[in-house]
C-alpha positions in Angstrom: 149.0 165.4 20.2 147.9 163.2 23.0 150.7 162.1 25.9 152.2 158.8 26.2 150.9 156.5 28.7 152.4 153.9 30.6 149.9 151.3 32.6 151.7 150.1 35.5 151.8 146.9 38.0 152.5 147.5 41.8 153.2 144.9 44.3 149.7 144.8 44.8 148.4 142.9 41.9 150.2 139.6 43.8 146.5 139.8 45.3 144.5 139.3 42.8 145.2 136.2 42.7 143.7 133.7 40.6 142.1 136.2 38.5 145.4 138.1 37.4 147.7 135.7 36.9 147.4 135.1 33.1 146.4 138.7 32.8 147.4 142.5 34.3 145.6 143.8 36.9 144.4 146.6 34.4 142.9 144.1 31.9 140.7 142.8 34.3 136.9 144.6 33.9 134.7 146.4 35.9 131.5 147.9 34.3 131.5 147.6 31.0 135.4 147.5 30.3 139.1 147.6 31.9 141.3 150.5 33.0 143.3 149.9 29.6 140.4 150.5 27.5 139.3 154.0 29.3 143.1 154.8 29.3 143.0 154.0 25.4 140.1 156.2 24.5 141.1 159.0 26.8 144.0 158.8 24.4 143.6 157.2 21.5 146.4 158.7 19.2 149.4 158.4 22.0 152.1 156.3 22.5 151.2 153.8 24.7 153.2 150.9 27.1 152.9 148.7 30.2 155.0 147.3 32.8 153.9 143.8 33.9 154.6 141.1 35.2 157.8 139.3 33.5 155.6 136.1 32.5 152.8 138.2 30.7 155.2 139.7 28.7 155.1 137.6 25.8 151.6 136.8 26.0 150.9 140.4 26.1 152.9 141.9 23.3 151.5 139.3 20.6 148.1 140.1 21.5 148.9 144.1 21.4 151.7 144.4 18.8 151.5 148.6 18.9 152.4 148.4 22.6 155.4 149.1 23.8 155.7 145.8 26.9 158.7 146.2 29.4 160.4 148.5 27.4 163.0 150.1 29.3 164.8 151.7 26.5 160.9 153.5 25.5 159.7 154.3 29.1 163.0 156.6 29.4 162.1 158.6 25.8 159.9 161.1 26.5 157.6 162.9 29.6 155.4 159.9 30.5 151.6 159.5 31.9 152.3 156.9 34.2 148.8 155.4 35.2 148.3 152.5 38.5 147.1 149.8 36.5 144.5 149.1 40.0 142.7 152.3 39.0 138.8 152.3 38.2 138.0 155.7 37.3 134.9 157.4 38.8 133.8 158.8 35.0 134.6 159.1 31.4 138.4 159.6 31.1 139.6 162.6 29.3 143.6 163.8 28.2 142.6 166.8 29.6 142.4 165.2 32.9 146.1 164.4 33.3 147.7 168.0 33.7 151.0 168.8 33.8 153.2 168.8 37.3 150.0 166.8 38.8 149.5 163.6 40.7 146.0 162.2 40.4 145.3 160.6 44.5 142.7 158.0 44.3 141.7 157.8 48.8 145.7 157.8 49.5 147.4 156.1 46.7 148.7 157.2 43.5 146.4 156.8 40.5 148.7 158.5 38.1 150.7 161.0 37.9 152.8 163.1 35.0 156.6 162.4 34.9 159.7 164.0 33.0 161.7 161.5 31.4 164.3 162.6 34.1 162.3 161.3 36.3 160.9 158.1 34.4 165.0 157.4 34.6 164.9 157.9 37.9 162.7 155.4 38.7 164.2 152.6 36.9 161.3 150.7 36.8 160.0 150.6 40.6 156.8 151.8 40.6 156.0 150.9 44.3 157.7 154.4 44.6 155.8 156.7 43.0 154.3 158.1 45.8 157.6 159.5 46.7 157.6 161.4 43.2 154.2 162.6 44.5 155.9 164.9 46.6 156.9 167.3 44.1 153.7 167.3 42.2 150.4 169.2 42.4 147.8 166.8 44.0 144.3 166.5 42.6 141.4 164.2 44.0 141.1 162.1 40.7 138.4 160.2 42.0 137.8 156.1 42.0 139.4 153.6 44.1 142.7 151.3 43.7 141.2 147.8 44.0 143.2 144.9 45.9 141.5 141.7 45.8 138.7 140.2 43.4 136.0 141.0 45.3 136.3 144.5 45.1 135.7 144.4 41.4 132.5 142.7 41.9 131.4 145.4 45.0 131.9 148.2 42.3 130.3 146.5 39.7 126.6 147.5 40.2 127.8 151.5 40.6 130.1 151.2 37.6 127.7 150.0 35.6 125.5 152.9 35.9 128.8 155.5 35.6 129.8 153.8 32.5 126.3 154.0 30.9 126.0 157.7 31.8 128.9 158.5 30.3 128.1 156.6 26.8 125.5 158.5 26.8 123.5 156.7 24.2 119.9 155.1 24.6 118.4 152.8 22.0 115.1 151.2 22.4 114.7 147.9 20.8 112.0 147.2 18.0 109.0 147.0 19.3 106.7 144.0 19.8 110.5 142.0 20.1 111.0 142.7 23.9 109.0 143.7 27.1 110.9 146.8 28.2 110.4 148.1 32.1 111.5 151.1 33.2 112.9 154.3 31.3 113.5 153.7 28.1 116.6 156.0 28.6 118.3 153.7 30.2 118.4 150.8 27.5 120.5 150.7 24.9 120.1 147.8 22.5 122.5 147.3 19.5 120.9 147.8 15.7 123.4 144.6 15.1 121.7 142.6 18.5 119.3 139.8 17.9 116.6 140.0 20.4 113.7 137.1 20.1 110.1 137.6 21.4 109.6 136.5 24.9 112.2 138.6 26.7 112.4 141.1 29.1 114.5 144.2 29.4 114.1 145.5 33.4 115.8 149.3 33.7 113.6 150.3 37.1 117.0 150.0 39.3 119.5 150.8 36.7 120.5 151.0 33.0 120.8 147.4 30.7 123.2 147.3 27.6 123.4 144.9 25.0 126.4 145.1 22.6 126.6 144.4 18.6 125.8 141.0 17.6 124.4 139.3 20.9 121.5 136.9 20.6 119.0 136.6 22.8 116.6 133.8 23.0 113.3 133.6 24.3 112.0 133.8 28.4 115.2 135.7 29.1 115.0 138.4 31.7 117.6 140.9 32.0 117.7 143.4 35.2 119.8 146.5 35.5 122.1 147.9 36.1 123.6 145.1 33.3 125.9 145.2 30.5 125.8 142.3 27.8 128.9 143.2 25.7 129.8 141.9 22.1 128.9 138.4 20.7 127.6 137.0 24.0 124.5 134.9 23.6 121.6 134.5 26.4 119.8 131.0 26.5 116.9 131.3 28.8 118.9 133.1 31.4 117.7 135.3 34.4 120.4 137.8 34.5 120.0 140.0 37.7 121.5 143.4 38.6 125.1 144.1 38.9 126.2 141.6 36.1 129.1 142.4 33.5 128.5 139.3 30.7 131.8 140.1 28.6 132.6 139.4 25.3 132.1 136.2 23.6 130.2 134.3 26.6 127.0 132.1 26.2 125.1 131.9 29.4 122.3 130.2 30.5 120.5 129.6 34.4 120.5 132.3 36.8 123.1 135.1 37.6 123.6 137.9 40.2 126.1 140.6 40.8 128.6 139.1 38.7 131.6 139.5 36.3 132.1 136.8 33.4 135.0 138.2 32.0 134.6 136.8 27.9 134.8 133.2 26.4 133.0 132.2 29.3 130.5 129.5 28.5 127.6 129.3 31.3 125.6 127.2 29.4 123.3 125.3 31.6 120.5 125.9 34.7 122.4 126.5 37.7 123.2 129.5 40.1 126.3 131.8 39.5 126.3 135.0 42.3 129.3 137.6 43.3 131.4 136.2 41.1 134.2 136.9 38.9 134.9 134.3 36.2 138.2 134.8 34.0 138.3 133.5 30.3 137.6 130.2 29.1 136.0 128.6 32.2 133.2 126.1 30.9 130.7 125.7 34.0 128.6 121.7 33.7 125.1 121.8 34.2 123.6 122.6 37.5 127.1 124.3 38.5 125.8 126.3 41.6 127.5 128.8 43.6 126.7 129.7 47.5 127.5 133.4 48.1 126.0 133.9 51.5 126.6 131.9 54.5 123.5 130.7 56.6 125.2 133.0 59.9 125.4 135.9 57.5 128.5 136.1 58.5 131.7 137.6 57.0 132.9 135.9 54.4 137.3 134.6 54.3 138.1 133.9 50.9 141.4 131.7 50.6 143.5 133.2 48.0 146.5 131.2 47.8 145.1 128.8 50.5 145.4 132.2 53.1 141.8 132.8 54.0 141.5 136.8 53.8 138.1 138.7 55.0 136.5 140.2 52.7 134.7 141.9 55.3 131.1 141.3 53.2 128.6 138.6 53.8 127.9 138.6 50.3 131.0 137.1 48.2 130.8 134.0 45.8 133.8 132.5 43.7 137.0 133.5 41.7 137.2 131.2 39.2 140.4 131.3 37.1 141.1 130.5 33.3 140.4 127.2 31.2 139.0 126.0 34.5 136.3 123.3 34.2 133.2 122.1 36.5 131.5 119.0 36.2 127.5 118.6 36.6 126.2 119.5 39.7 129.2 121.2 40.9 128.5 123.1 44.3 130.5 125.5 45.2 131.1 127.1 49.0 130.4 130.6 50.0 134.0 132.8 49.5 136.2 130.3 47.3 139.3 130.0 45.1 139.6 128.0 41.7 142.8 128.4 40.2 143.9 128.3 36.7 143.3 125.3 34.6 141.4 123.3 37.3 139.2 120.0 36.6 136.1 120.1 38.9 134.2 116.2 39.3 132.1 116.4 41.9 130.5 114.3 44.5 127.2 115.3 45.5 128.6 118.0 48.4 130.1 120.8 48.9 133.3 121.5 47.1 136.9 122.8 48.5 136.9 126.1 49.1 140.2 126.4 47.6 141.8 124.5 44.5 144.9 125.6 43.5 146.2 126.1 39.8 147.1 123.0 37.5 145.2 120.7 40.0 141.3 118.3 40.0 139.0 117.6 41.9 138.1 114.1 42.1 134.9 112.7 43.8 135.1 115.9 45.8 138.7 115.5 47.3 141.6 117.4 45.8 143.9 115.3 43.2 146.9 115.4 41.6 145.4 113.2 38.2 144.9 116.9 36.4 148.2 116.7 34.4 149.6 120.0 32.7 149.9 118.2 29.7 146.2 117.1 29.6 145.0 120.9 30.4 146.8 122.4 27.5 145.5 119.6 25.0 141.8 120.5 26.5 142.4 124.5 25.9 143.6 124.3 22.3 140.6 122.1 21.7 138.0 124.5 23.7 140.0 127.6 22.0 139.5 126.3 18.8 135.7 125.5 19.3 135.5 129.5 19.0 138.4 130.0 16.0 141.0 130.7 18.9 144.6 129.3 19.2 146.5 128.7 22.2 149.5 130.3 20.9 153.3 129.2 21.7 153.6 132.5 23.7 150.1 131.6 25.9 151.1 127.8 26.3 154.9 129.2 27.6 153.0 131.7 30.3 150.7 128.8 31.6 153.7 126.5 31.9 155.6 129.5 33.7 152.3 130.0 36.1 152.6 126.0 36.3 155.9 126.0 38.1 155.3 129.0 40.1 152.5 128.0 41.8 153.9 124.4 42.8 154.2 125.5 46.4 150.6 126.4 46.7 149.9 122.9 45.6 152.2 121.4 47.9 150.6 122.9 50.7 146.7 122.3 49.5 147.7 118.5 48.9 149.3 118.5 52.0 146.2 120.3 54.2 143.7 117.9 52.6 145.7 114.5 53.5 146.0 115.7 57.2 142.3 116.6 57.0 141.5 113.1 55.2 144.2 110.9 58.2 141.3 112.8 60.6 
């Protein structure tokens, strides 16, 4: 019988801002899929819950019904695998991994670690203090790191790629005289259920490419590994370069390097997309461009929450958060922060580097015109374009993240009228 498990926010995950707010930190991907989804196949038969955020709750439990969300009275039942939900995993996650009396250390931190329901009371829900449960335990080096901020995702991505398709362990050439393949044909694996049209090419020579069930790709499309093009995605034309995760659902066109495009993401268009992590629903105009190296090579500050925070890399592009939208020819600076539900117009130059949630962009200057009322009307239209709904539950958490993020607006509308009186 495989143990429950119980995914798990820390303090931390207030960092990963604007990726994670409409989503746990362990639902955001790196390699070819989230911490939940190794969890889940490590143990597929067990009892399984989370402890998130209070405003994903909702949200949450609609979209996973057999999940037990915030559920005190469940977490206290039974001995309990409690799992950081800022864990990648070095390999392919086993139930045999998680021993009894153990503590899985991930560098210093707490990965997960195997607790009595005694001890699950004990707790009472704060899991910043698990390292003091760690005491008692047996310590193994579980491997992987406990990622803080959005870039780090994108720094893996490249390596997890390559673990993830070693542990698959599945090749599968495509038909021939359909594609150009480079490289060992070992490291491609091409759905039976993908469309591939003549005219493309498949790179493997620096890592393994992956194309899931029912992606299309269309002609003078190059792929390079290591690369993972997961379900339903389509490729128009597209140069996708090594390191890239193209999720589930996403239709993506232009160039794009090193880069996570989390699902529903709709690329389009020509323009440049580089070290990037793009959340759900994001719809990029033609000729959007982003800069991920400055001209100094210099490190690059990324202003999460309008706090610029090194990255300590001189490679870093843009965190772009959900149902966010870019005009044509939106340029975008080296190291910046879109927020949830943004509207992008441009005019001609570079962008802010920071635009808080719920806010526009008008003829390059930060507005206020973005209304939360005209953002939600837009979603349930975009959402519907691919047989979607923006349930009541989805529409409640963005109107939650609307009013907690009111003070990071303040101060961004603030910044740029003192920087405009100059």
């Amino acid at each position: 019988m495989s143990p429950r498990i119980l995914l798990v926010e820390d303090d931390q995950c207030q960092s990963l801002t604007p990726v994670a707010l409409l989503r746990p930190a362990f639902e955001l991907l790196c390699g070819h899929q989230s911490l939940r989804s190794r969890v889940r196949s490590a143990c597929p038969t067990g009892e399984w819950g989370v402890a998130v955020r209070s405003w994903l709750a909702d949200g949450y439990a609609e979209e996973h019904p057999e999940c037990h969300v915030n559920d005190e009275f469940w977490i206290q039942q039974g001995p309990t695998i409690v799992v950081n939900g800022r864990w990648i995993p070095d390999g392919l996650l086993t139930a045999e991994k998680f021993e009894p009396e153990t503590v899985g250390i991930a560098g210093s931190e707490v990965a997960w670690i195997r607790l009595t329901s005694r001890e699950m009371a004990e707790l009472q829900g704060d899991w910043n203090s698990l390292a003091d449960l760690a005491k008692n335990k047996r310590v193994v080096d579980t491997g992987g790191v406990l990622f803080r901020y959005p870039w780090e995702l994108v720094r893996r991505n490249p390596d997890q790629l390559m673990r993830d398709f070693a542990d698959a362990g599945v090749s599968q050439m495509p038909a021939p005289g359909e594609v150009q393949c480079q490289g060992d044909p070992t490291d491609i694996y091409v759905s039976e259920r993908a469309v591939i049209d003549p005219y493309v090419v498949i790179d493997a020579r620096n890592g393994p490419v992956s194309i899931g069930h029912d992606v299309h790709v269309l002609p003078f499309t190059r792929i390079e590994g290591p690369c993972h093009i997961a379900s339903k995605s389509q490729l128009f034309r597209a140069h996708v370069r090594s390191g890239t995760t193209v999720g589930p659902v996403c239709r993506v066109g232009g160039e794009v390097e090193e880069s996570i495009l989390h699902s529903h993401v709709t690329k389009y268009h020509e323009g440049f997309l580089g070290h990037s992590y793009v959340c759900p629903w994001v719809n990029f105009g033609a000729m959007t461009t982003t800069s991920d190296l400055k001209n100094n090579y210099s490190n690059v500050k990324v202003p999460l929450e309008g706090r610029p925070i090194s990255t300590g890399m001189n490679k870093v592009g843009t965190f772009f958060g959900d149902h966010t939208k870019t005009a044509i020819d939106s340029m975008f600076n080296t190291g910046s922060s879109i927020g949830v539900m943004c509207m992008v117009l441009p005019d001609g130059g570079l962008l802010p580097r920071h635009v808080p949630s719920f806010s526009s962009v008008q003829s390059g200057t930060l507005s206020r015109n973005w209304t939360l009322e005209s953002g939600l009307e837009t979603a349930r239209v975009a959402m519907a374009r691919r047989d979607c709904e923006l349930t009541e539950a989805l529409e409640e958490q963005l109107r939650t993240v609307f009013e907690m993020t009111s003070d990071e607006r303040n101060r961004a509308f603030a910044r740029a009228a003192r920087l405009q009186v100059v």
